[in-house]
BATI-656739 format. One record per residue (C-alpha): residue number from 1; residue in three letters; x, y negated, z. Coordinates in nm, 2 decimals. Each point is the difference from the previous one (the first is absolute). Example, Ala and Ser with C-alpha at 12.3 -4.5 7.8 and 13.67 -1.06 7.14 Angstrom:
residues 2
SITE/1/ALA/1.23/0.45/0.78
SITE/2/SER/0.14/-0.34/-0.07
***
This chain:
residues 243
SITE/1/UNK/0.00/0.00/0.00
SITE/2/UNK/0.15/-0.34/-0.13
SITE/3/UNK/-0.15/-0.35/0.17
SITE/4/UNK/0.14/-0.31/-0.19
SITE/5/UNK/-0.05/-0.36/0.14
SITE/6/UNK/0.11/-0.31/-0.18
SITE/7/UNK/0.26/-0.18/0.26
SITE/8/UNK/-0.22/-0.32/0.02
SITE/9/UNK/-0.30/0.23/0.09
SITE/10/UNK/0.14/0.18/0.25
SITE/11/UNK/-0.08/0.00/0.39
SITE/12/UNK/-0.37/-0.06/-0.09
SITE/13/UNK/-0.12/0.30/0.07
SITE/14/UNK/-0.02/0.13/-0.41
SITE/15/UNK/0.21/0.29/0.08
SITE/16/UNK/-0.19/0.13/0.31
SITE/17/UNK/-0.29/-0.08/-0.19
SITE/18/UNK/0.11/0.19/-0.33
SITE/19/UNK/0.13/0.30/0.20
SITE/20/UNK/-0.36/0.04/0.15
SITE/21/UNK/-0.18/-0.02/-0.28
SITE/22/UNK/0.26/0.29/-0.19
SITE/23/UNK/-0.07/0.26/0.26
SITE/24/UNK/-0.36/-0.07/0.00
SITE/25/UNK/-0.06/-0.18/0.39
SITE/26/UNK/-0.11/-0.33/-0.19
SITE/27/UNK/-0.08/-0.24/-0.32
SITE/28/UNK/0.20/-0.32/-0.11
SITE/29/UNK/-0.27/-0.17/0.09
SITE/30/UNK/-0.13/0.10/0.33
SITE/31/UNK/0.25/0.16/0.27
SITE/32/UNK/-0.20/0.25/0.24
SITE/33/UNK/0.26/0.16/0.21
SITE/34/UNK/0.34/-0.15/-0.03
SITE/35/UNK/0.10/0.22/0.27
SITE/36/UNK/-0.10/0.36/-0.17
SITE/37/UNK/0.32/0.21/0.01
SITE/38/UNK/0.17/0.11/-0.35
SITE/39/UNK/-0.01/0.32/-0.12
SITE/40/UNK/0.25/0.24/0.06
SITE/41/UNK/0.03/0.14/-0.35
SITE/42/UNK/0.12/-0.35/-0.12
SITE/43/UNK/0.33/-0.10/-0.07
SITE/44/UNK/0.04/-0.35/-0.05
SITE/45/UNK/0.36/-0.14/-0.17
SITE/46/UNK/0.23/-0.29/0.08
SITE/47/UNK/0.24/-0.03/-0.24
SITE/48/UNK/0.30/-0.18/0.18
SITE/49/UNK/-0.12/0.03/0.32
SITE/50/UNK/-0.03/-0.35/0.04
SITE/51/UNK/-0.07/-0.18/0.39
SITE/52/UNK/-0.36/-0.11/-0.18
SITE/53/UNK/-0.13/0.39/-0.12
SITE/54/UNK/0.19/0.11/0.32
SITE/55/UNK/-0.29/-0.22/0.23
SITE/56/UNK/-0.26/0.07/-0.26
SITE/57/UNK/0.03/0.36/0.05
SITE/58/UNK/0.02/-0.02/0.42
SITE/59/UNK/-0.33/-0.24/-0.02
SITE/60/UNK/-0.16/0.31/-0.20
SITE/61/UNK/0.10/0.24/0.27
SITE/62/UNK/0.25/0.17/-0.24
SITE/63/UNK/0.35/0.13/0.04
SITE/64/UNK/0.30/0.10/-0.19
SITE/65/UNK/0.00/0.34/-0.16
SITE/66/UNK/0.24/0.05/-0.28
SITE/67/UNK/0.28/-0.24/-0.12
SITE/68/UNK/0.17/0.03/-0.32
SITE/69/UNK/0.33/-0.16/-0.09
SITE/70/UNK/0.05/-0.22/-0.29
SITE/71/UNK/0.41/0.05/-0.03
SITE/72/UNK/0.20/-0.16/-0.32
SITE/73/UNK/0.36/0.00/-0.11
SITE/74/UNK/0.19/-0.25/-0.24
SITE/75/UNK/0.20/0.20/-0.23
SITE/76/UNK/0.35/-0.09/-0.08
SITE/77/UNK/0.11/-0.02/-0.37
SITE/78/UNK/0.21/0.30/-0.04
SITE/79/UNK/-0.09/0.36/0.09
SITE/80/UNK/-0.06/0.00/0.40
SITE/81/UNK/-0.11/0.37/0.06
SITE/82/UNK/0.16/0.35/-0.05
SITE/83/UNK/-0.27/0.28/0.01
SITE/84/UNK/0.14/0.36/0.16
SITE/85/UNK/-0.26/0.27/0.04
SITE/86/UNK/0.07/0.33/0.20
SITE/87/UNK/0.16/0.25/-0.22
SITE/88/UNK/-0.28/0.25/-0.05
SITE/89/UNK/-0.18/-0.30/-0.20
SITE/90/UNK/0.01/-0.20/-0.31
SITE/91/UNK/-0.12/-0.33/-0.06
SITE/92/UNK/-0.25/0.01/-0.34
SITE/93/UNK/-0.26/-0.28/-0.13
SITE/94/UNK/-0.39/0.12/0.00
SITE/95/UNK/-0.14/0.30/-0.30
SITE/96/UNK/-0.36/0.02/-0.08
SITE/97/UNK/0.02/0.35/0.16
SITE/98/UNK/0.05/-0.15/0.30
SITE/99/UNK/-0.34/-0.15/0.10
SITE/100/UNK/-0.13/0.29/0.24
SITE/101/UNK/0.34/0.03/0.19
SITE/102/UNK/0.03/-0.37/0.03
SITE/103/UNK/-0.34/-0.04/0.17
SITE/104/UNK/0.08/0.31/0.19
SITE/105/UNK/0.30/-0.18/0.14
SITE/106/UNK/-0.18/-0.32/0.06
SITE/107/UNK/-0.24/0.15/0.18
SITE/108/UNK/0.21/0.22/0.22
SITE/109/UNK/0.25/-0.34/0.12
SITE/110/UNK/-0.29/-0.24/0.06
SITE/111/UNK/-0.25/0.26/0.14
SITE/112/UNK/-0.10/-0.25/0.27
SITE/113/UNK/0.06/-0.34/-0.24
SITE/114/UNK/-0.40/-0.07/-0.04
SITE/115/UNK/0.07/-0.18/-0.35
SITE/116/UNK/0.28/0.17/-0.14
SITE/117/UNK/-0.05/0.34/0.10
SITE/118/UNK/-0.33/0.04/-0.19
SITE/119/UNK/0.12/-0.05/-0.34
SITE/120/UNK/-0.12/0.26/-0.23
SITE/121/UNK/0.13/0.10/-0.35
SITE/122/UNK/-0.27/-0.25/-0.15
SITE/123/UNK/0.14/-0.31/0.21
SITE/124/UNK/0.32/0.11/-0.14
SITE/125/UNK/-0.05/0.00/-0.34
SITE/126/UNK/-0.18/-0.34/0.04
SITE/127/UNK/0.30/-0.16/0.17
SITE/128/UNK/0.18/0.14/-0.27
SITE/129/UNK/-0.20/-0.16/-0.28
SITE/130/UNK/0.08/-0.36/0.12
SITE/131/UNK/0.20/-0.23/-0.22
SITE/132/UNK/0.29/0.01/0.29
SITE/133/UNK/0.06/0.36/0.00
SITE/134/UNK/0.33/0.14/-0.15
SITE/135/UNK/0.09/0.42/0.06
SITE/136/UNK/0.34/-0.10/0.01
SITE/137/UNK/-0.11/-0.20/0.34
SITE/138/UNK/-0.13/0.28/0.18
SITE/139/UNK/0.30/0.17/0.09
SITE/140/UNK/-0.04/0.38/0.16
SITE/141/UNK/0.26/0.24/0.21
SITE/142/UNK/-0.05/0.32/-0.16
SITE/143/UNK/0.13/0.35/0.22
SITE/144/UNK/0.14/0.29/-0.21
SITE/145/UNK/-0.33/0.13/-0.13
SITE/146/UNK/-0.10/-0.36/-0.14
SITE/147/UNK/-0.24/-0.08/0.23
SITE/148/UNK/-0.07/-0.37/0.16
SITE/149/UNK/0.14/-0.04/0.35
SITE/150/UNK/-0.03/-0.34/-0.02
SITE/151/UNK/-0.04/-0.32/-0.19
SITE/152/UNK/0.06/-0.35/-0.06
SITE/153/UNK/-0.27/-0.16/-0.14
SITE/154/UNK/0.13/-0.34/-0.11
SITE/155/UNK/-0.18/-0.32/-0.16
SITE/156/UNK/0.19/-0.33/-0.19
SITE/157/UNK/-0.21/-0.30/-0.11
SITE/158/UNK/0.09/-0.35/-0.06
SITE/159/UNK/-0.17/-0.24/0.28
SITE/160/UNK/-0.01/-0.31/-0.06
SITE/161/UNK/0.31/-0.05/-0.24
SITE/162/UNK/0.20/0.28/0.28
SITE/163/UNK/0.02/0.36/-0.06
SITE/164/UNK/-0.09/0.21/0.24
SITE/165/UNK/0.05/0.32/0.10
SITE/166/UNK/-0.23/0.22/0.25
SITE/167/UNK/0.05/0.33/0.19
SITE/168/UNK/-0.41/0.06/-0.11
SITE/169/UNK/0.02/0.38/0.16
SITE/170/UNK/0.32/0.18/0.19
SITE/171/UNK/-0.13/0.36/0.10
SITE/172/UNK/0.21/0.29/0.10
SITE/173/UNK/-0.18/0.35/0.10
SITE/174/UNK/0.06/0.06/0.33
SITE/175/UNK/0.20/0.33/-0.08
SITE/176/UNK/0.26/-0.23/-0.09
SITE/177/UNK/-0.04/-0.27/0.22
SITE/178/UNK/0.31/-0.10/0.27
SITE/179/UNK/0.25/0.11/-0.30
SITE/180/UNK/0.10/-0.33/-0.17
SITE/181/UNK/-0.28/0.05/-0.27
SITE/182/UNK/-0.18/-0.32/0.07
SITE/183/UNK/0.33/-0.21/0.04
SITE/184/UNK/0.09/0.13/-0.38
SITE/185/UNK/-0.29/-0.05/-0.14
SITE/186/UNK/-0.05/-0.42/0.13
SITE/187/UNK/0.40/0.00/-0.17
SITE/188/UNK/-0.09/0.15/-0.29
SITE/189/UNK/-0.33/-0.20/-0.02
SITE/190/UNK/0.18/-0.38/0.09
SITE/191/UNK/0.27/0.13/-0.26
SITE/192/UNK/-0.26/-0.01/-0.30
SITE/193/UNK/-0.19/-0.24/0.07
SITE/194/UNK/0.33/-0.19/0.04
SITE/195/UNK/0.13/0.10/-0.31
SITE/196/UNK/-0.35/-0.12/-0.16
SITE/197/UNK/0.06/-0.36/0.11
SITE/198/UNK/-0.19/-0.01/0.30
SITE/199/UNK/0.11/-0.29/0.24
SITE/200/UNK/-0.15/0.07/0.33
SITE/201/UNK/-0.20/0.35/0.15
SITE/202/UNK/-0.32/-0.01/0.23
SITE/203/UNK/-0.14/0.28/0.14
SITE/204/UNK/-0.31/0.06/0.24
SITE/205/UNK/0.05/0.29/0.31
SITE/206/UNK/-0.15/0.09/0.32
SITE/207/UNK/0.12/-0.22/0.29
SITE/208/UNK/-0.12/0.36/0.22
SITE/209/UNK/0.27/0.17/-0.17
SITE/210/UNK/0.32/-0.13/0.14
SITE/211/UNK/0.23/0.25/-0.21
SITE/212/UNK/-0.07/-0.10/-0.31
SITE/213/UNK/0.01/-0.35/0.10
SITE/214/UNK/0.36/0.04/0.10
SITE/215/UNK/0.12/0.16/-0.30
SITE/216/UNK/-0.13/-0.33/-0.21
SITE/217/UNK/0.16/-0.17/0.25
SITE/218/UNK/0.32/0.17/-0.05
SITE/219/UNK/-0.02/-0.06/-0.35
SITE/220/UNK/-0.05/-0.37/-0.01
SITE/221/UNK/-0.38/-0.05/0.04
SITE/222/UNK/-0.12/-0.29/0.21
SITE/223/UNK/-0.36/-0.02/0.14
SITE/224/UNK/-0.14/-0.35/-0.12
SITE/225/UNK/-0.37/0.08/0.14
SITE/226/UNK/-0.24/0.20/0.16
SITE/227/UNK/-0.35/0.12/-0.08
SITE/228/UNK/-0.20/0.14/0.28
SITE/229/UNK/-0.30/0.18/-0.03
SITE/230/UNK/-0.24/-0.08/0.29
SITE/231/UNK/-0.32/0.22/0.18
SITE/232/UNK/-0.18/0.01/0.28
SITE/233/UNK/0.17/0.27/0.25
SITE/234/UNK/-0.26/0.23/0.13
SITE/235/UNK/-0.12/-0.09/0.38
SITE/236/UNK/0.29/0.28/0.22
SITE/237/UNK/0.24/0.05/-0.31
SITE/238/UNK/0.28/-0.12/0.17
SITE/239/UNK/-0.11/0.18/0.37
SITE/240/UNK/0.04/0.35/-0.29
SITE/241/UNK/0.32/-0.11/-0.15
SITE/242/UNK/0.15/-0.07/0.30
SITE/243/UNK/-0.11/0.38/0.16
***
């Protein structure tokens, strides 16, 4: 869920007032219970995280749930990155025959990810059919049979008169996770889309999943913002989590 106020508008009450009216306690024109609690299947989005959304969410009873990391990296002009997988794989670009195992292996590393982890074949091949897409870009670690263990799925555009690159997808299957697999495959991937003139890499992760963090860290990543998704917490959740 997605609120926007214009900045002279704001601390009128429009937000409240449009928040109400989305989740059905109100109309725009006639407020009946301000004080109605939210829903607990919504999740409401502040991109930035800003003081502002941060009040607006603790007015509506509302608490932080999920944060994800916006991270970037300005990339120098010569080649920065050296990409070294574990010996028993080989680092290949992305077949046709490789749908089924690719969507195996993104389901089986983000099998908790609410977004990610529910692409299907079809989602696939529709991200696939967007004017952005190169098979070159989506770089795979293949194991000694041929099969996917992993892959970089990368994305270069031009922004605004700057190219830039993105780390769209980095999934490894957890067989081969803790190996150096990932690590490779973010080299490899800032290695092409280095070598295809990109001038800066952004890349969105879970702020919940501190490894992962770290390793773009360690690479030269940077968080520049955060997104937090926001919901109303269940009355004793934290009395359970703390048990």
């Amino acid at each position: 869920m997605q609120i926007m106020v214009a900045p002279g508008a704001r601390r009128r009450g429009i937000g409240t007032a449009l928040a109400r009216a989305v989740v059905g306690h109100t109309t725009l024109s006639r407020a009946k219970d301000l004080n109605a609690p939210i829903p607990e299947n919504l999740t409401w989005w502040a991109f930035g995280n800003l003081p502002p959304a941060q009040g607006f969410a603790a007015s509506l009873g509302l608490r932080p749930v999920r944060g994800l990391l916006v991270m970037s990296m300005e990339l120098p002009g010569e080649a920065s990155h050296d990409a070294r997988l574990p010996g028993a794989l080989t680092l290949d670009t992305y077949r046709d025959d490789d749908l089924d195992r690719l969507v195996e292996v993104n389901h089986a590393a983000f099998e908790h990810h609410p977004e990610q982890g529910a692409m299907t074949a079809a989602d696939a091949r529709a991200r696939m059919g967007q004017d952005w897409f190169d098979p070159a870009g989506l770089l795979v670690a293949r194991d000694g049979s041929g099969r996917i263990a992993g892959f970089h799925w990368t994305k270069v555009e031009t922004v605004g008169g700057t190219v830039r690159g993105e780390v769209y997808v980095l999934g490894v299957h957890p067989d081969w996770e803790h190996k150096g697999v990932g690590r490779a495959l973010l080299d490899a991937g800032i290695l092409h889309m280095q070598n295809h003139g990109a001038q800066a890499i952004d890349l969105y992760v879970e702020a919940g999943n501190p490894r992962v963090v770290h390793m773009y860290q360690s690479s030269g990543f940077q968080v520049i913002s955060t997104d937090t998704a926001y919901a109303r917490v269940p009355a004793g959740a934290d009395q359970e989590q703390n048990r």
